[in-house]
C-alpha beads as a LAMMPS data file, in Angstrom:
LAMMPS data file: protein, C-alpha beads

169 atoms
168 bonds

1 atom types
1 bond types

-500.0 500.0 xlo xhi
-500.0 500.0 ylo yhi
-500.0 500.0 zlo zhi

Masses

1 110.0

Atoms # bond

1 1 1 -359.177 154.028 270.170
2 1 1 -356.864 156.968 271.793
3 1 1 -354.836 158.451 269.380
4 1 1 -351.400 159.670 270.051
5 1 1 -350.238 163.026 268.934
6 1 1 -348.292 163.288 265.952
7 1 1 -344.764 164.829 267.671
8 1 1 -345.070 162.035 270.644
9 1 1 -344.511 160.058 267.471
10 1 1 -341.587 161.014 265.505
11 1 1 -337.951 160.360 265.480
12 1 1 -335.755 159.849 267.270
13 1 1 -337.221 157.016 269.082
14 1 1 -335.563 156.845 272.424
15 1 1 -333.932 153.498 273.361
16 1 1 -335.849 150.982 274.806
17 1 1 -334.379 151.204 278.135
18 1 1 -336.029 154.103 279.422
19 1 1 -338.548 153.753 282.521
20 1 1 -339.694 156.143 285.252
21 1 1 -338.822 155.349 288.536
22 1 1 -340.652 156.586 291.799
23 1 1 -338.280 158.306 293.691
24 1 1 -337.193 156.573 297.170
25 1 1 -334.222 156.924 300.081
26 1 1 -331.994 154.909 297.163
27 1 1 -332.386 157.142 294.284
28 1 1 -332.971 160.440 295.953
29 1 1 -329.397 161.284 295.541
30 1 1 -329.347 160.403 292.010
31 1 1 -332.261 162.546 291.402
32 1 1 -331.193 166.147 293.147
33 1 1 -327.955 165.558 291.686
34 1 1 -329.070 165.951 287.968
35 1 1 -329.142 169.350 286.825
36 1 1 -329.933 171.643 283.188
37 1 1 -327.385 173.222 281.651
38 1 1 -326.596 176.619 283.066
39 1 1 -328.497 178.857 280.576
40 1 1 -331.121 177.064 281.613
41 1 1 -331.782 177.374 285.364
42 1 1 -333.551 180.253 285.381
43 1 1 -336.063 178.108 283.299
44 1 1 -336.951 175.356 285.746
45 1 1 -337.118 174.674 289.292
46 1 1 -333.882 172.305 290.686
47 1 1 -335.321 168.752 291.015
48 1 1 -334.418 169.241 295.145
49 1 1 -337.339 171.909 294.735
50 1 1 -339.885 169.942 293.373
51 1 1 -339.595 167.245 295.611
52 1 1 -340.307 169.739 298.805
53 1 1 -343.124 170.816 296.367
54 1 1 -344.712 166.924 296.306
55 1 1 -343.615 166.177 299.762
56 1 1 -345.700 169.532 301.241
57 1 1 -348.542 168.661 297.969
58 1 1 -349.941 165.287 299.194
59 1 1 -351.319 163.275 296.497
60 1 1 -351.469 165.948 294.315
61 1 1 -347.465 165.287 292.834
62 1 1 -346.169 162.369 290.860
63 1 1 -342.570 162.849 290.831
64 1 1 -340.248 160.195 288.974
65 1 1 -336.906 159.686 287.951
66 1 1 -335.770 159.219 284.159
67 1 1 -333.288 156.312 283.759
68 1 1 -331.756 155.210 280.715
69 1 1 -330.755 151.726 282.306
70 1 1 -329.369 151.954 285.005
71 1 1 -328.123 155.430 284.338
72 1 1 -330.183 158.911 285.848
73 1 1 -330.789 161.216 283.162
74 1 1 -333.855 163.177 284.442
75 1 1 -336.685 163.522 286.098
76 1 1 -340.553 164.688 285.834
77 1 1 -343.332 165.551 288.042
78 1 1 -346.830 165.209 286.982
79 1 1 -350.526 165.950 288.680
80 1 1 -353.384 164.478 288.076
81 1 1 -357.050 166.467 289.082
82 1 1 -355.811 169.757 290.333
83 1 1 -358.527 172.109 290.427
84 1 1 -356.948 175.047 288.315
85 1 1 -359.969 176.745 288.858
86 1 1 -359.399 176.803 292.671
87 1 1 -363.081 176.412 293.726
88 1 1 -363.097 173.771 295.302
89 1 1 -365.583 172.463 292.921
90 1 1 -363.707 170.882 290.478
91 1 1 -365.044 173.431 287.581
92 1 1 -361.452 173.505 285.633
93 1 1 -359.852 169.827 286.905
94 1 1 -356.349 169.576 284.605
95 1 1 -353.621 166.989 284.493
96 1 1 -350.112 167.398 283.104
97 1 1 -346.456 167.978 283.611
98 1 1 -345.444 170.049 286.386
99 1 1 -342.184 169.762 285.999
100 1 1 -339.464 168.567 283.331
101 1 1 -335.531 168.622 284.323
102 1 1 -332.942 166.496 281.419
103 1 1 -329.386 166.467 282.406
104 1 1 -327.639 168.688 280.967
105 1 1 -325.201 166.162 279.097
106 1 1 -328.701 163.861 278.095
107 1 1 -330.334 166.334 275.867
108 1 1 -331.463 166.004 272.831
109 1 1 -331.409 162.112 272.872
110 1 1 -335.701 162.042 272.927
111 1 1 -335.304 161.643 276.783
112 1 1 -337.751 164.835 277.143
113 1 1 -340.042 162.995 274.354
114 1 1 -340.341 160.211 276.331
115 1 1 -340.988 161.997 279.515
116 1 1 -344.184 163.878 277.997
117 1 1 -345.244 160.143 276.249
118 1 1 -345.186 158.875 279.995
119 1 1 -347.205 161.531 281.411
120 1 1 -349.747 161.559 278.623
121 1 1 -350.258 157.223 278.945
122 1 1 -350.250 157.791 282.421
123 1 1 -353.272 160.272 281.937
124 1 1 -355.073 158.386 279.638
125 1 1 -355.096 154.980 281.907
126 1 1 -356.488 157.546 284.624
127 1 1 -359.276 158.554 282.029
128 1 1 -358.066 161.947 281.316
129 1 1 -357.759 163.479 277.739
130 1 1 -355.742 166.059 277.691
131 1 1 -352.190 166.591 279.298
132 1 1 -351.232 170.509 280.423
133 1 1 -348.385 172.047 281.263
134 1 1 -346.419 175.537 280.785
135 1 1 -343.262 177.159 280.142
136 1 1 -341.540 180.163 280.021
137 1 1 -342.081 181.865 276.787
138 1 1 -338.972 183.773 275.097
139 1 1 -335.270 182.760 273.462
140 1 1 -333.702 179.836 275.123
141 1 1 -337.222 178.153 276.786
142 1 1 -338.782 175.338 276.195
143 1 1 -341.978 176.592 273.912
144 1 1 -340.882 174.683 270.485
145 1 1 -340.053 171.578 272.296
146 1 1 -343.860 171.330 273.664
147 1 1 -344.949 173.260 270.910
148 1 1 -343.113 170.291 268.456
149 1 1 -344.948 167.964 270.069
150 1 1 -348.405 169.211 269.365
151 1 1 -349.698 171.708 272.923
152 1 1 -351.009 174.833 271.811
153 1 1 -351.111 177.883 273.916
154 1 1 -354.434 178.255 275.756
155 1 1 -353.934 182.000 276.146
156 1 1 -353.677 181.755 280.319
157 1 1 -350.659 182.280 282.215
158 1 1 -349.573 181.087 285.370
159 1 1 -347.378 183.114 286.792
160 1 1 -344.899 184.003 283.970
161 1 1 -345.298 181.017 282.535
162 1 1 -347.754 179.932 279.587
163 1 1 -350.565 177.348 279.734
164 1 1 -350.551 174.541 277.017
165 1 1 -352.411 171.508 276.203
166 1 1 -352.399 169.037 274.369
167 1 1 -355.649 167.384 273.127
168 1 1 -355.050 163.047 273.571
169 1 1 -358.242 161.691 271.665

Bonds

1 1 1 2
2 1 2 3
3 1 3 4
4 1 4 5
5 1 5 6
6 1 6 7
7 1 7 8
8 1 8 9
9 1 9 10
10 1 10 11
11 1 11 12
12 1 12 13
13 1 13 14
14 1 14 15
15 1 15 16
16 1 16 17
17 1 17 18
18 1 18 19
19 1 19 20
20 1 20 21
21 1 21 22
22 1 22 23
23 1 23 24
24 1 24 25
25 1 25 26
26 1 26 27
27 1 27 28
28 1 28 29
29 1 29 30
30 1 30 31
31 1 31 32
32 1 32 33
33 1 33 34
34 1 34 35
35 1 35 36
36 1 36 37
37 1 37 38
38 1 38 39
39 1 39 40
40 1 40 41
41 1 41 42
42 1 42 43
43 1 43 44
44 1 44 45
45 1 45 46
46 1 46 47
47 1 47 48
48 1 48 49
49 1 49 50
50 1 50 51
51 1 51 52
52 1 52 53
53 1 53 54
54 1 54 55
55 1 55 56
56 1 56 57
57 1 57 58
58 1 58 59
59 1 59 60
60 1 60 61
61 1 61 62
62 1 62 63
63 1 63 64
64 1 64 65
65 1 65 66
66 1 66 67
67 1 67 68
68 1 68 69
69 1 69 70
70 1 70 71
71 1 71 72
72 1 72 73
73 1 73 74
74 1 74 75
75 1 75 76
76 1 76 77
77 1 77 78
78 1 78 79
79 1 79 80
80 1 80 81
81 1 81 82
82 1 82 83
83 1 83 84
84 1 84 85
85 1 85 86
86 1 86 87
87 1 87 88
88 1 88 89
89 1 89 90
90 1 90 91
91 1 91 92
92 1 92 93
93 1 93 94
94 1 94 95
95 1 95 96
96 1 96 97
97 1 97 98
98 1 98 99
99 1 99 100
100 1 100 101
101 1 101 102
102 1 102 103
103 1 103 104
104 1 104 105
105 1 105 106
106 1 106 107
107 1 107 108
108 1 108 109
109 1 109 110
110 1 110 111
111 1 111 112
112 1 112 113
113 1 113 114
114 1 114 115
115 1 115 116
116 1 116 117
117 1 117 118
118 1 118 119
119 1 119 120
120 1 120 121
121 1 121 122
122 1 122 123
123 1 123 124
124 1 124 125
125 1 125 126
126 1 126 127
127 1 127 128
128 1 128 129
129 1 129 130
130 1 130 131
131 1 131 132
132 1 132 133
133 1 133 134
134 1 134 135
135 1 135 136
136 1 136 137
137 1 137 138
138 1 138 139
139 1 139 140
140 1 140 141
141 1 141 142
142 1 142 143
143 1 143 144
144 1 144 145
145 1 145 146
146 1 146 147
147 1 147 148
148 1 148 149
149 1 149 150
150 1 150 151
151 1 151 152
152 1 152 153
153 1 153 154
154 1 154 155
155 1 155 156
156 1 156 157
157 1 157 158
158 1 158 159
159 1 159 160
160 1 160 161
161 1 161 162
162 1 162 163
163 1 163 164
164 1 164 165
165 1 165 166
166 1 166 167
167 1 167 168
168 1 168 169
């Protein structure tokens, strides 16, 4: 039995409207029009980016939109099998979030908890066991939101960005 990390467990549960939507013509709108709070742009890619990034990616990207209901409030972008190693041989094959964007008015509400809970089932029904991803370290990022929820630093960057996991068995 898979067990689920402790912080994709805790309160506040979000409400049990939330789904991930793959972004088509009718939502596209809806998606590049949500944006992170100001501070915070310098943090993350704007969601218009990312989707150039899957379009020019192939199957590489997994892009979805957030709703609460009916209502947009953010969107992900998750890979499954990329060769981190960049051999060609599959030596260092990682899954994980690429890319995490709440609304700037939707935060704090578990909408980010439930993104990373998403990603992770969606790895585990593709028989992976650990979900990556990275942020930028320093005041104002991300690091004890994914570090809350159980990734530890692997001690690689990419880019300017740290490298986390988090272990799913």
């Amino acid at each position: 039995m898979t067990t689920v990390p402790p912080g994709l467990t805790t309160t506040p549960r979000p409400p049990a409207t939330l789904r991930l939507e793959k972004i088509t013509a009718d939502n596209f709108d809806a998606a590049i029009g949500l944006k992170v709070r100001p501070d915070q742009e310098h943090l993350v890619a704007p969601v218009v980016k990312s989707l150039a990034e899957a379009y020019v990616s192939g199957d590489l990207a997994w892009p979805r939109l957030i709703l609460d209901g009916e209502r947009p409030v953010g969107f992900l972008m998750a890979f499954f099998g990329a060769d981190f190693a960049g051999d060609g041989k599959g030596s260092d094959l990682r899954s994980g979030l690429w890319r995490l964007n709440i609304a700037a008015g939707e935060q704090g509400r578990g909408y980010g908890r439930f993104a990373v809970a998403s990603v992770a089932a969606e790895i585990r029904r593709r028989g992976g066991t650990r979900l990556t991803t990275t942020w930028h370290p320093g005041e104002g990022g991300p690091e004890g939101f994914y570090l809350g929820l159980g990734f530890r630093p692997t001690g690689e960057m990419s880019g300017d960005q740290k490298v986390g996991e988090l272990e799913l068995d």
